[in-house]
N, C-alpha and C positions, 0 to 999 in steps of 0.2 A: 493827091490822094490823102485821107484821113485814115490813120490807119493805128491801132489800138493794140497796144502791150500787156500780155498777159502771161505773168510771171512770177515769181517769190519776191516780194520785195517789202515787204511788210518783217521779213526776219530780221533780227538784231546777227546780222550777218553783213561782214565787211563783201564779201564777193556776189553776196546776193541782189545787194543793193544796188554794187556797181555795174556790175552785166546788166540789171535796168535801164541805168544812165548809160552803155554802151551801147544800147540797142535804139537808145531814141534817139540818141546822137548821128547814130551810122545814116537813120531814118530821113533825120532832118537835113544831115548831107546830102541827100538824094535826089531832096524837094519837099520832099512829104511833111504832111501835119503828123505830128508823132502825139502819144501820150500813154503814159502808165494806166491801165484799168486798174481804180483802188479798189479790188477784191483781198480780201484777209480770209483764209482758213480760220473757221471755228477753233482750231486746236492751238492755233499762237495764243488766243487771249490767255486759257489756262496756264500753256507751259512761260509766258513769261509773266504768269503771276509775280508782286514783289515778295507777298504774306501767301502761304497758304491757309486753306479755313478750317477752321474749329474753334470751338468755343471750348473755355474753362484752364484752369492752372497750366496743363502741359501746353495748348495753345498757346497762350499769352508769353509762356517762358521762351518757346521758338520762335517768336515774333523779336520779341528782346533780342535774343542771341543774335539774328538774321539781318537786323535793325542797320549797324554797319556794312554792308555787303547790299542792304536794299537800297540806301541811300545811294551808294556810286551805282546800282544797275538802273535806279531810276533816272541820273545823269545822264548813262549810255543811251536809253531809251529818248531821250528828250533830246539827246545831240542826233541820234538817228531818223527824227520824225523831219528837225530843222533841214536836214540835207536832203532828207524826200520832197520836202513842201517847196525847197530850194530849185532844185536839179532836177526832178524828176516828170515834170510836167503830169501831175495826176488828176484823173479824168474829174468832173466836176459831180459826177455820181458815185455814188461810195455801195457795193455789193457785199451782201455777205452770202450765207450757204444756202439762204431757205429764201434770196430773193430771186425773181424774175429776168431769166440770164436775156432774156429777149429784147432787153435795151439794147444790146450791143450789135442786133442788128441794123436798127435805126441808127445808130452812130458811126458804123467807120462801113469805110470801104474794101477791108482787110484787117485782120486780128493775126498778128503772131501771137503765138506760143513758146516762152521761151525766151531768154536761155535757160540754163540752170538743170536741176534732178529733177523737173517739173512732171517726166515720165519714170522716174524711179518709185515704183510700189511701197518698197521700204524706207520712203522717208517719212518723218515725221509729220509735216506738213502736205504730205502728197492730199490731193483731191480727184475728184472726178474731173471737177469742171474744166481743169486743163487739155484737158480732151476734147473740150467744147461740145460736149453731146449734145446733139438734135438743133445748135444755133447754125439757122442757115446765114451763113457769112462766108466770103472768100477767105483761107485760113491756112498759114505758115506754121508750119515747126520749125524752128529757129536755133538751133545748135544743139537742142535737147539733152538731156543725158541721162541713161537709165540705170548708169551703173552697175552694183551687182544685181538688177532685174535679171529675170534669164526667159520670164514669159509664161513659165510654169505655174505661176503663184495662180492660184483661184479665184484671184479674182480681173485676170488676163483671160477673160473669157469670149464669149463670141461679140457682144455688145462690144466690147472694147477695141476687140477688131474690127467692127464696122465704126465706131468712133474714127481711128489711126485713117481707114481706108478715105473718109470722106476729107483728108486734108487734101492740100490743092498741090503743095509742094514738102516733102519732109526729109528733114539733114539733121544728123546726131553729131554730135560733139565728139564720139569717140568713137572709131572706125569698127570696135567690137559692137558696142551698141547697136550702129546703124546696122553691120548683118544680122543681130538679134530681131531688129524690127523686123527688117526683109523677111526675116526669118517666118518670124510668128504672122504677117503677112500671107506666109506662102509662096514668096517669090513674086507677085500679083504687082510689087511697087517699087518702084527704085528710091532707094535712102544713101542720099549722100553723105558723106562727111564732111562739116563746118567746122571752123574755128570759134571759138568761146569770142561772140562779140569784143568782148575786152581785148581781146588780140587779134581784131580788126583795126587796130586805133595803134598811134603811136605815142611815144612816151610825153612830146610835146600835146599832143590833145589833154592829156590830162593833166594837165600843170595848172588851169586854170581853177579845176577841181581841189588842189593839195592847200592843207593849210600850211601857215611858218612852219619853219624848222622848228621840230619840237624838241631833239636832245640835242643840244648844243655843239657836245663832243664826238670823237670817234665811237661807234657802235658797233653790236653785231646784235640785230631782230631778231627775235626767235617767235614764228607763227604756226602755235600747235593748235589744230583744233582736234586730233585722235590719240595719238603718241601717248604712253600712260606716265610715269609721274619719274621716271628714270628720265626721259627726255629733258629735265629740267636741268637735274644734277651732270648730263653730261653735255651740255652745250654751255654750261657755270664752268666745266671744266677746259673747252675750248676755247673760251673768253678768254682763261687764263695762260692757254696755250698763244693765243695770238694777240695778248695783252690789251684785250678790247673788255667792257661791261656788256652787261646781256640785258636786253629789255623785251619785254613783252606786252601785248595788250591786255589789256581785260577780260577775260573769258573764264569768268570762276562764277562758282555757286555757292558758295560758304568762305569765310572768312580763316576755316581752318585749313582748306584748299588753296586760298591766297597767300595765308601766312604758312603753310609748306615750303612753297615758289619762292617766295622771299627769303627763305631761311634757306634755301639752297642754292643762293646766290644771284636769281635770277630779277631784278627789278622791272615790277609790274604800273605801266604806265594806269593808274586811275582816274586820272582826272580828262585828257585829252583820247578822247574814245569816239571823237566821230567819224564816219569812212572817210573827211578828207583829214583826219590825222593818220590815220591807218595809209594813205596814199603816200605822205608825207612821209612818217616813219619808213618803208623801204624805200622810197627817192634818195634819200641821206643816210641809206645803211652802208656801211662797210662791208656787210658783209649778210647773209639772209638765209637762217634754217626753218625749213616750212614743214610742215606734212601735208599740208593742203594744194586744192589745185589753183586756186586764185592767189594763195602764195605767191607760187609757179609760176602763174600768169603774170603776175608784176612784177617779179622779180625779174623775166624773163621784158617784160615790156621797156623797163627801168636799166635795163641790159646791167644788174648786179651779178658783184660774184652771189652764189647761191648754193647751197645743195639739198637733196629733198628726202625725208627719211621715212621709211617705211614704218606704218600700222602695225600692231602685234597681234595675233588674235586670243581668246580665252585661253589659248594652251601655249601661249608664248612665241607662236611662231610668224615670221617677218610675211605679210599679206602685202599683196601688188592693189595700187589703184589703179585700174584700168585708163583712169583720166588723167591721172600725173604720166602713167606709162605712155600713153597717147601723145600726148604733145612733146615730152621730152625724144622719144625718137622723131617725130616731124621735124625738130631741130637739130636734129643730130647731137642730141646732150642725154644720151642715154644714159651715162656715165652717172649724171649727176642723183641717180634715185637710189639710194644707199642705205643698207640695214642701221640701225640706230649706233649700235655697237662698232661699226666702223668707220667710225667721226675720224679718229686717232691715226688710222692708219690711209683714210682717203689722202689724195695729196691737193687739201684744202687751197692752198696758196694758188694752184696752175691758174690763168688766165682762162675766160670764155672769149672764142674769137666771133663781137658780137658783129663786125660788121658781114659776117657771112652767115649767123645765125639770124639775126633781125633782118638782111635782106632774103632769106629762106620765108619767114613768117609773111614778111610784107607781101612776095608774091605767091605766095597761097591766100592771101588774106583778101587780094585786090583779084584775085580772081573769082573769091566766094560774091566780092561785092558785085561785082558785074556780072555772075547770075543770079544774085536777086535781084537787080535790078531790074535786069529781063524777067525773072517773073512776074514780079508787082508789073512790071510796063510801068 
C-alpha cells in the first residue's frame, strides 16, 4: 500500500517533527510505502518570520535589536529542514492552502491524519484541510489530539461533522478527547484511544535518529514550552539541590528573553537545536523537567527519571493537560505531574520501575499496531 502522512511537520517543533518520523516508520514496518504530504499552513510562514515588516527608523532599529536572536533562529530553522529532507520521506509535491487537494487522490491508497493537535481548533497552525474535506481517499485519524477542543467553538459546525464522519477509522490520543469526538458525533462512531506514534517505538528505534552526546557532563534538561518564566529560576534551584547544571533548548523570541534564562542560571543550548539533538539531549540526561507532552513521551521512551510540571493560567492557577494526564496514568506514573512550586518537596531522587512501566506501554502500543494493521489490510 502507498499510503500518505498528513500532519504538522513543517513546525520548528521537536515533537511535531518527530510523531512524523514515528508514523512513517511504524508504516514502513508493516510493508507499506510511507511519506510526509509536504503541506505547510499559510500561518507558519508569517509566525516564523526572522524580521517582521515595516519600513523607516523604528523598523530598522527592531531589525538591529532582533539581528542576534534571528541569526540562531535561522540556524534552527535550517537544522529542522535538514532533518525533514533527511528522515522524513516528503512527498515529491509540495501543497499549500489555495492548491488542488485532489492530488492526493491519485497518489496513495490511504492518508492518515495525524498525530499531533491536528484536530485541536485552537491551535495556531490548525487548518481545515486536516479534515480532508470532500478528498475522496480511504482516510485514518491516527492518534489525533484535540485537546482543550470541547466541540462547541463555531466553527465545530455541521460541515465538520460530516468531514470527522467520512473517516474510515478514528483513534485520539487522549481518552477525553476521543469521548469528545464520539461525543460531538452523537454517538454515530466509535473513537478509540491510540498512543502518540512516538510511543509505539522503542528507545532503541530511535537511536539511529540521535546526534553525539552533546553535553558532555552530568545534566538535568529542562523542556518548557508553557510554564512562565519562574520555571527557570526554580529547576536553576534544583540543579543546585542535586548538584547537576541545567540546560535548555532553544525556544526564545527575543535576546532579552534568552538573556533572562541565562541569568537565572539556566544554560541555553544555541547552537545544537536539531530534533536529533533534542533526542540526544534527554537520551544522556540525568534527569528531565518538561511541561510538554513529547517531553513525556521521551522521557518516558528513554525510561528517564523525569517529572512534569503543570501550566499556570492568566490568574495563577496550576491547569491539567489533558495529554500529559493521559499517558502518565496509562503508565501508572501519575505521580509524576506536579504543580511547579512543588519541585522541593517532590521526592525527586525515587526510582521509576521502568521495566513494568515500558513493558505497560509496549503492550498497549503492539496491540494499537495490530489493529491498524487490520484496518489498512
Amino acid at each position: 500500500m502507498k499510503i500518505g502522512i498528513l500532519t504538522y511537520h513543517k513546525s520548528i517543533n521537536y515533537g511535531s517533527v518527530l510523531q512524523a518520523w514515528a508514523t512513517k516508520d511504524l508504516l514502513e514496518r508493516m510493508g507499506h510505502s510511507a511519506e510526509v504530504i509536504d503541506y505547510e499552513p499559510g500561518a507558519l510562514k508569517d509566525f516564523y518570520k526572522l524580521y517582521s515588516s515595516g519600513h523607516g527608523v523604528k523598523a530598522l532599529a527592531r531589525k538591529v535589536v532582533r539581528m542576534p536572536i534571528a541569526k540562531i533562529k535561522k540556524n534552527q530553522q535550517r537544522n529542522f529542514e535538514v532533518f525533514r529532507n533527511r528522515f522524513l520521506n516528503l512527498s515529491s509535491f509540495t501543497l499549500g492552502k489555495n492548491d488542488d487537494f485532489k492530488i492526493i487522490e491519485d497518489s496513495y491508497d490511504w492518508v492518515i491524519c495525524g498525530s499531533d493537535q491536528i484536530w485541536n481548533v485552537h491551535a495556531m497552525d490548525s487548518d481545515d484541510i486536516y479534515f480532508l474535506p470532500d478528498v475522496n481517499v480511504k482516510k485514518i485519524a491516527l492518534s489525533v489530539s484535540v485537546n482543550n477542543t470541547d466541540f462547541t467553538e463555531p466553527r465545530c459546525n455541521e460541515e465538520m461533522k460530516r468531514w470527522i464522519s467520512d473517516f474510515d477509522f478514528l483513534t485520539c490520543r487522549e481518552e477525553s478527547g476521543a469521548k469528545k469526538i464520539a461525543g460531538f458525533l452523537e454517538g454515530k462512531r466509535e473513537v478509540r484511544t491510540f498512543l502518540d506514534p512516538t510511543l509505539m517505538h522503542n528507545k532503541e528505534d530511535f537511536y539511529p535518529l540521535c546526534s553525539g552526546r552533546v553535553i558532555k557532563k552530568p545534566y538535568i534538561f529542562l523542556y518548557k514550552v508553557w510554564s512562565g518564566k519562574d520555571s527557570y529560576k526554580l529547576v536553576s534551584e534544583l540543579g543546585k539541590k542535586l548538584n547537576l547544571p541545567v540546560y535548555t533548548m532553544f525556544m526564545h523570541n527575543s535576546m532579552k528573553e534568552l538573556c533572562m534564562v541565562e541569568s537565572g542560571g539556566v544554560k541555553v543550548i544555541k547552537k545544537d537545536t536539531s530534533p536529533s539533538d533534542y533526542l540526544s539531549l534527554i537520551r544522556y540526561a540525568d534527569y528531565v523537567v518538561t511541561d510538554s507532552f513529547h517531553g513525556t513521551a521521551f522521557s518516558l521512551i528513554f525510561e528517564k527519571k523525569f517529572i512534569c510540571v503543570r501550566e499556570k493560567d492568566t490568574k495563577g492557577r496550576d491547569k491539567n493537560d489533558e495529554r500529559i494526564l493521559n499517558i502518565l496514568h496509562v503508565v501508572g506514573l501519575d505521580d509524576r505531574y506536579i504543580a511547579l512550586d512543588s519541585i522541593f518537596t517532590y521526592p525527586i531522587s525515587e526510582k521509576i520501575d521502568y521495566s513494568t512501566v515500558t513493558d505497560r506501554r509496549m503492550r498497549i502500543a503492539n496491540d494499537n499496531i495490530s489493529t491498524l494493521k487490520k484496518v489498512i489490510g
